[in-house]
C-alpha positions in Angstrom: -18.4 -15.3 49.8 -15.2 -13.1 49.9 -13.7 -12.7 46.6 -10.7 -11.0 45.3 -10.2 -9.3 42.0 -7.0 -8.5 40.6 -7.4 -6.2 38.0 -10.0 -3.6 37.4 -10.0 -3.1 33.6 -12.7 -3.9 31.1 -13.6 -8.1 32.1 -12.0 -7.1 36.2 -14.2 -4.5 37.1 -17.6 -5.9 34.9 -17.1 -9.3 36.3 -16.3 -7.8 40.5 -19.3 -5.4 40.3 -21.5 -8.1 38.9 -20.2 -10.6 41.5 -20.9 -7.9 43.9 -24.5 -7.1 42.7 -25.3 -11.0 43.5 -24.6 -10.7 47.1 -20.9 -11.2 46.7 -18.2 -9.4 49.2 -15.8 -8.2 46.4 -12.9 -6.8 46.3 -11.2 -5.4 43.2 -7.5 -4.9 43.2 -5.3 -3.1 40.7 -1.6 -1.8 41.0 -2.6 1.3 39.4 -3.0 4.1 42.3 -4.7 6.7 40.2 -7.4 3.8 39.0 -7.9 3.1 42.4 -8.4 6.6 43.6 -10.7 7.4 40.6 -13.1 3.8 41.2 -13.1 5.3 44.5 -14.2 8.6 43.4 -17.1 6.7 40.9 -14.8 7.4 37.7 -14.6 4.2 35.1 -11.7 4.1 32.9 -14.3 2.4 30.3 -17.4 3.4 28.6 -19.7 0.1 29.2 -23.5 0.9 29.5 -24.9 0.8 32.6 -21.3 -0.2 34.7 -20.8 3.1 36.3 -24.4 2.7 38.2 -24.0 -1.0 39.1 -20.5 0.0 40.2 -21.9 2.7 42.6 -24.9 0.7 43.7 -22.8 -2.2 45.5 -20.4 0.4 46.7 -23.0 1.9 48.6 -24.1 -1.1 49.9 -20.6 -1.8 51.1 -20.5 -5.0 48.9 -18.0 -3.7 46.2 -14.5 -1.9 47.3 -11.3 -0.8 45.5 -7.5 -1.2 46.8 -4.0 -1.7 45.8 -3.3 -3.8 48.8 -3.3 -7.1 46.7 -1.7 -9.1 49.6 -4.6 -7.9 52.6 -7.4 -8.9 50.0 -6.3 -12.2 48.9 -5.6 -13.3 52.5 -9.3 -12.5 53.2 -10.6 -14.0 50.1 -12.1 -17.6 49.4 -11.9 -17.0 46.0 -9.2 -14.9 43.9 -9.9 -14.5 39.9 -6.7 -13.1 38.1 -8.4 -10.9 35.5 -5.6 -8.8 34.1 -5.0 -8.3 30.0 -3.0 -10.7 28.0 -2.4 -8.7 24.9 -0.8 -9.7 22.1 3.2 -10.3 22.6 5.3 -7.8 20.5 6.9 -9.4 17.6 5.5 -13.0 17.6 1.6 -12.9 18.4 1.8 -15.0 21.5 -0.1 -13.9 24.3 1.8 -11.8 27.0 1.2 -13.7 30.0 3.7 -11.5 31.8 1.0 -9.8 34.3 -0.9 -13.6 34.7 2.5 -14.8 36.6 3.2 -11.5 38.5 0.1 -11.8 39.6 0.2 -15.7 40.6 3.3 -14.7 42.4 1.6 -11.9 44.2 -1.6 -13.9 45.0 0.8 -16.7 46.5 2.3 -14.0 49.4 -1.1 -13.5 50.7 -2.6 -17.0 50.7 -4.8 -17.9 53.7 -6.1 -21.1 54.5 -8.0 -23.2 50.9 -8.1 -20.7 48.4 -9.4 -21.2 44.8 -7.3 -19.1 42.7 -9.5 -18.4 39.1 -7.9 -17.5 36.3 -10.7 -15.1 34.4 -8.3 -14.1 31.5 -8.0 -15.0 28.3 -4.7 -17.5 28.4 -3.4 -20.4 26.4 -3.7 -24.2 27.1 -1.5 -24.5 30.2 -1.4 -21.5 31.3 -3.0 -23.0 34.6 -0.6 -25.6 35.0 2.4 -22.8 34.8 0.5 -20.8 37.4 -0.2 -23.5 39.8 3.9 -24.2 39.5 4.3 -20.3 40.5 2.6 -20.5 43.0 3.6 -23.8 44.6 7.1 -23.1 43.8 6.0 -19.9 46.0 4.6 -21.4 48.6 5.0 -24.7 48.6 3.0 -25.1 52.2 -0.1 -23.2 50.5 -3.8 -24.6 50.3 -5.0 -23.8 46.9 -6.6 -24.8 43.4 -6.6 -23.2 40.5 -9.2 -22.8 38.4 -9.4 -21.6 34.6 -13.3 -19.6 34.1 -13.4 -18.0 30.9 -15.1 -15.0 30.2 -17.5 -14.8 27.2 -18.6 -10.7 27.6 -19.6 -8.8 24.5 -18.2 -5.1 25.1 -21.2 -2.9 25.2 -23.7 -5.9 26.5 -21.5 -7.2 29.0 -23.0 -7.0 32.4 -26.7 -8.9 30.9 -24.0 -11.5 29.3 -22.3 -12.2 32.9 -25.7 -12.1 34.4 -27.9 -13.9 31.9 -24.8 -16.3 30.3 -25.4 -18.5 27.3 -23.6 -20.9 29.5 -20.6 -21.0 32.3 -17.7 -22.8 31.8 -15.3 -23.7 34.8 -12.2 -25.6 34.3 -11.6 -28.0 37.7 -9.3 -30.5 39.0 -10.1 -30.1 42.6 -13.9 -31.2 43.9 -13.3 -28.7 46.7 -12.8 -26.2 43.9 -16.0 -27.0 42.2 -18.0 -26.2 45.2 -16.1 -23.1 45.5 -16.9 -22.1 41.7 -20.5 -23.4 42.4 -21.2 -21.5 45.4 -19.8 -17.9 43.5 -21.8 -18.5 40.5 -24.9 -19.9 42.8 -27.6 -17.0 41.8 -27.4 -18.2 38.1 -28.8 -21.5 39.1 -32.1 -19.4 39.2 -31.5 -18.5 35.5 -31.1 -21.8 34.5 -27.8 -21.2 33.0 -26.2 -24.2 31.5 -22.8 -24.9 33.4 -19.5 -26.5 31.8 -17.4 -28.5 34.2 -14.8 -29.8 32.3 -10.6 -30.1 32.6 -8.5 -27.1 32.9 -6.8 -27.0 29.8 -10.2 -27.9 28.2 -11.2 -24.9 29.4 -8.6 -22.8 28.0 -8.9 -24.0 24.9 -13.0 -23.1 24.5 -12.1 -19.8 25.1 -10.2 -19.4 21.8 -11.8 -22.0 19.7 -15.3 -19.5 20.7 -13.4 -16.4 19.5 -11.9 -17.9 16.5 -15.6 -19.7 15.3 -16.8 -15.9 15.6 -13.8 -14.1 13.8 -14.4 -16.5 11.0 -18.2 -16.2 10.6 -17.5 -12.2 10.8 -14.7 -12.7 7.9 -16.7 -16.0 5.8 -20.0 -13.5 5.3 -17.4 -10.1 4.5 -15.9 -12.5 1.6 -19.4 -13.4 0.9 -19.9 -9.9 0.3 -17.5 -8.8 -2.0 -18.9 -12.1 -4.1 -22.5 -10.2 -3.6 -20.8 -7.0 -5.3 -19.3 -8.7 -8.4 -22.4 -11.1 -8.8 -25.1 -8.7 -8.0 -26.5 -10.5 -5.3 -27.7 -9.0 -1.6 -25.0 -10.0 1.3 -28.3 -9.0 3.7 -30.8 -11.3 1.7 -27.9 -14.0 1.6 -26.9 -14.1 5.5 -30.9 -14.0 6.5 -30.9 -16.9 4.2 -28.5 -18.9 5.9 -29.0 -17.5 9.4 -32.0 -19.1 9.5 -30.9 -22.6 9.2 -30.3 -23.6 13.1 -26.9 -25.0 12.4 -26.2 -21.9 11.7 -27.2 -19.0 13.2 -27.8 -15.3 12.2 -25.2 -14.0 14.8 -21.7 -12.3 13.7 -23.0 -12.5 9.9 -23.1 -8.3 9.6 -20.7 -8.0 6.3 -18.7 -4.6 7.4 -14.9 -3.6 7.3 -13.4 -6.0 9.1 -13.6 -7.7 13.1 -11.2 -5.3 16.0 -11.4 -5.2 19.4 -9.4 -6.1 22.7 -10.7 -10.4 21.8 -10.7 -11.5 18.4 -7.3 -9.9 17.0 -5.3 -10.9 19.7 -7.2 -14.4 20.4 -7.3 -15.7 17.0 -3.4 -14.9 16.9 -2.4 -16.6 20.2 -4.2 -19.6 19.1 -3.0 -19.7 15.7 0.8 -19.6 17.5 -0.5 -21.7 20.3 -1.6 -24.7 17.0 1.8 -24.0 15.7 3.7 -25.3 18.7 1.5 -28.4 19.1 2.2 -29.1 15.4 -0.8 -29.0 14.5 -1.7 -26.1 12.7 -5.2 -24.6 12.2 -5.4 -22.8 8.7 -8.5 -21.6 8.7 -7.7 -19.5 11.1 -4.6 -18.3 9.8 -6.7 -17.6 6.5 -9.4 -15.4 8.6 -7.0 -13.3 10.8 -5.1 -12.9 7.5 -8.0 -11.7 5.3 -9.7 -9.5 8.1 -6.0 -7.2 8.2 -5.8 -6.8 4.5 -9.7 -6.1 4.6 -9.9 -3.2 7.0 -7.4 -1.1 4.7 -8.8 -2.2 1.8 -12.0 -0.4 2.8 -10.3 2.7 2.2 -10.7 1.9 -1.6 -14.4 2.1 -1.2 -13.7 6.0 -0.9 -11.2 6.6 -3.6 -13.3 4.5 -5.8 -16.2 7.2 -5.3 -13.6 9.8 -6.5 -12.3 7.9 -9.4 -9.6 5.9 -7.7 -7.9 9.3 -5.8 -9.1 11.2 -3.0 -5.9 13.4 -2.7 -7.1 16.8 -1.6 -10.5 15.7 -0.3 -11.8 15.8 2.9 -13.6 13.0 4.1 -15.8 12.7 7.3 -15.9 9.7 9.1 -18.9 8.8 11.4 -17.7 6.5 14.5 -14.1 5.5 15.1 -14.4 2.6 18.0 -14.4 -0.7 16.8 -18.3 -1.1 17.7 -21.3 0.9 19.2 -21.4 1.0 23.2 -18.1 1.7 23.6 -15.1 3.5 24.1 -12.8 0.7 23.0 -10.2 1.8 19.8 -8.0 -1.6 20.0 -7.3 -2.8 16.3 -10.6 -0.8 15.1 -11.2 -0.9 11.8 -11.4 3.2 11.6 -7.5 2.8 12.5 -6.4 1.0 9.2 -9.3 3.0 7.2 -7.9 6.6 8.7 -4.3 5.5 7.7 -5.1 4.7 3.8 -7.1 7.4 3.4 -4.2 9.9 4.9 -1.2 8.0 2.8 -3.7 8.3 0.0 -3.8 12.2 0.3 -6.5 13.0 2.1 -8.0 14.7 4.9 -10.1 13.0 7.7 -12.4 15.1 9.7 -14.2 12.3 12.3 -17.0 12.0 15.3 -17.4 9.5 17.3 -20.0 9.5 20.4 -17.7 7.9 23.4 -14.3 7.0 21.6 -12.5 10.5 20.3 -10.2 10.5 23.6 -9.0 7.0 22.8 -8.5 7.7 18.9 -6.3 11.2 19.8 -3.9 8.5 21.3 -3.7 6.3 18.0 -4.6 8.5 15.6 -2.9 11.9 14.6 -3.8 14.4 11.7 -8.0 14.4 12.1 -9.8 16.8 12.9 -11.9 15.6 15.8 -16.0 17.2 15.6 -18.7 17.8 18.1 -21.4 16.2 16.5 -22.1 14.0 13.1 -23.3 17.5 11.1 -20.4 19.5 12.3 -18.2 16.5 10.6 -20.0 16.5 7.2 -19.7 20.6 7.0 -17.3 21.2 4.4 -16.9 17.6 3.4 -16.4 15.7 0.2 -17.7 12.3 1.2 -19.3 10.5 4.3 -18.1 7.5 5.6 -20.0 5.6 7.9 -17.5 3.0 9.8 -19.7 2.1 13.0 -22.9 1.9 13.6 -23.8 4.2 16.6 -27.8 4.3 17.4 -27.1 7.8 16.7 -26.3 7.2 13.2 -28.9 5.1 12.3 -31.7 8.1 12.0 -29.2 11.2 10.6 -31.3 14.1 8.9 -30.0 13.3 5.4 -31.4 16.1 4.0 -29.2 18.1 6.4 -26.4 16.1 5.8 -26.8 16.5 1.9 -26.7 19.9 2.5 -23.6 20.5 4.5 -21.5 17.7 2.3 -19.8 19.3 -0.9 -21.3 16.7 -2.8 -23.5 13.9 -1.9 -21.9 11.2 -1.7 -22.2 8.5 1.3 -19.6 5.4 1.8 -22.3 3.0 4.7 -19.8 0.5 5.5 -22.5 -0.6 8.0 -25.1 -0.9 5.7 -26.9 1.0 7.8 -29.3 2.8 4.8 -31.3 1.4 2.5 -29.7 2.1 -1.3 -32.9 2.7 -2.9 -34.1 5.1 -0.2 -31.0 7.2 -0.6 -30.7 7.2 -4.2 -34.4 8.7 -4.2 -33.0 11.1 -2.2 -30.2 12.0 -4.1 -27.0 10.6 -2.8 -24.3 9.0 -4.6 -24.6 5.8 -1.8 -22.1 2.8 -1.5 -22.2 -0.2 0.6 -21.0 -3.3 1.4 -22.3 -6.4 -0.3 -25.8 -4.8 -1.8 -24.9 -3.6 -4.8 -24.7 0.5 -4.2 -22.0 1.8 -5.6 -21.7 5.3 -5.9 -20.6 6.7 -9.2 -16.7 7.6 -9.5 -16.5 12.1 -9.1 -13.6 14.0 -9.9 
């Protein structure tokens, strides 16, 4: 099949060179010149494991190809997925839908005989009725279906979750579309991968009702945590305790500083304003993207409470900035909120991160960005550990002890074990295990 992509950032250019790897003639358009040139050169504007290979491998095989000629590849294409970001919109938390209809109107100028137009990003119940009016309104005369086809990638693991899904769900009101959508995602038929047919705005909605179930396991077991600490229970023992009851699952219960990322920030918000406007409002969720902001700062305390409440005048080193390991990603990370408290608290942030230093320069000002996790302790007063990079998981801590001023370790990963690294002499705190590290002046 010919498909068109339109948009080559993070879910555009995972889903096309996937598509592509499955046999698929692909075709990945994006407005952006200097992307296009630099996809052309093998350059990807996203750390994702494994992506730039896949990327060159159907290119080679003349399977995958980059342009900004949006118009020439829709008018070849027998399938067109809008996959372009829908961020958060500025002052009221809807979701910017303002590239989804210049890009329906765009796709409607090169329209070609039956065309199933798919939209792959993240957008509110409707949002495919409001794009089929753009387009009709375009071109009234046009043959066409659209077509919503959520994507459910994890950022670091996302080209084994397109290829091996949990499941695929495709939001049809057109039988010709369905065997459209069935013929692209064909090759998963050998993987047994359960398909959702269901209505459009159904669709949609699953999206953001999966995002928001996630953001408020993440934020039910952090609460459950800072119970753990006044109690003196284990948050680990606790969530392997209820994990293993099938109805619930020991997914997304990590207790750490707080959810980020390009999804669940922006996704719980556009659904909590998208319940508002129905009138029917979903609390819980208003409770967990409310409790997740105040928690990422509140972090920050962890540190000053290792110095007695202040850190003004320390220097602390932070190991990993990105909001999780395998990528480059810094959108609503929880370093950002940390690194602010700790600088309006007085102190100095020295930081490493193994892929996302580049992204953080452009939201984050005053560190003092290191080569490598040792050259970040050197000199410093405390360690805090805010993602949990492979690399960071095995860190010479005698080395480490040596080059800090004094020992002290904040693992908001809980990433060490608290008995282990008291016997080795470090003033350790955690999250939700009970290690606290003694208040220094």
């Amino acid at each position: 099949m010919h498909i068109a992509m339109v948009g080559s950032g993070y879910v555009g250019l995972v889903s096309g060179a996937c598509l592509a790897d499955f046999g698929h003639n692909v075709v990945c358009v994006d407005s952006d010149l200097k992307k296009v040139e630099s996809l052309k050169a093998g350059k990807m504007p996203i750390f994702e494991p494994g992506l730039a290979e896949l990327v060159a491998n159907n290119v080679r095989h003349n399977r995958l190809s980059f342009t900004t000629d949006l118009v020439g590849a829709v008018g070849k294409a027998d399938a067109v997925f809008i996959a372009v970001g829908t961020p958060s919109r500025r002052g009221d938390g809807h979701a910017d839908l303002t590239y989804v209809f210049q890009a329906a109107r765009d796709i409607a100028a090169g329209l070609n005989g039956f065309t199933v137009v798919v939209t792959k990003s993240t957008v509110p119940v409707g949002t495919g009725d409001e794009v089929e009016r753009v387009i009709r309104e375009a071109r009234p005369e046009a043959d066409f279906a659209v077509v919503s086809n959520p994507e459910f990638l994890r950022e670091g693991a996302a080209i084994d979750d397109f290829k091996r899904p949990d499941r695929i769900v495709v939001g049809v009101e057109d039988e010709r579309a369905e065997g459209v959508m069935r013929e692209v995602y064909r090759p998963l038929y050998l993987n047994r991968a359960p398909f959702v047919f269901t209505s459009r705005r159904t669709s949609e909605l699953t999206k953001y009702a999966a995002n928001a179930f996630l953001a408020t396991k993440i934020t039910f077991i952090n609460e459950v945590a800072d119970l753990c600490e006044k109690v003196g229970a284990n948050v680990q023992d606790v969530a392997r305790g209820i994990g293993l009851d099938n109805r619930i699952g020991g997914k997304f219960l990590h207790a750490g500083p707080g959810y980020g990322g390009s999804c669940f920030p922006k996704d719980t918000q556009a659904l909590i304003k998208t319940a508002q406007d129905y009138d029917s409002p979903i609390r819980i969720v208003e409770t967990v993207s409310a409790v997740n902001d105040q928690r990422k700062r509140a972090m920050a305390r962890k540190v000053f409470a290792a110095f007695g409440g202040s850190a003004r005048g320390k220097t602390i080193a932070m190991l990993g900035l990105t909001f999780k390991p395998n990528t480059d990603d810094m959108r609503d990370s929880p370093a950002i909120s940390i690194v602010t408290a700790l600088q309006d608290g007085g102190a100095v942030v020295k930081a490493f991160d193994p892929e996302g230093m580049e992204q953080a320069k452009l939201v984050l000002d005053g560190v003092t960005y290191c080569d490598d996790p040792y050259s970040c302790c050197e000199g410093a007063d405390a360690l805090v550990i805010v993602t949990e990079w492979d690399e960071f998981r095995a860190l010479d801590l005698e080395r480490v002890k040596g080059l800090l001023t004094s020992p002290v370790m904040i693992d908001l990963r809980n990433i060490y074990d608290p008995v282990d690294m008291a016997r080795k002499g470090f003033d350790y705190a955690d999250v939700g295990r009970g290690g606290k590290a003694p208040a220094r002046a």
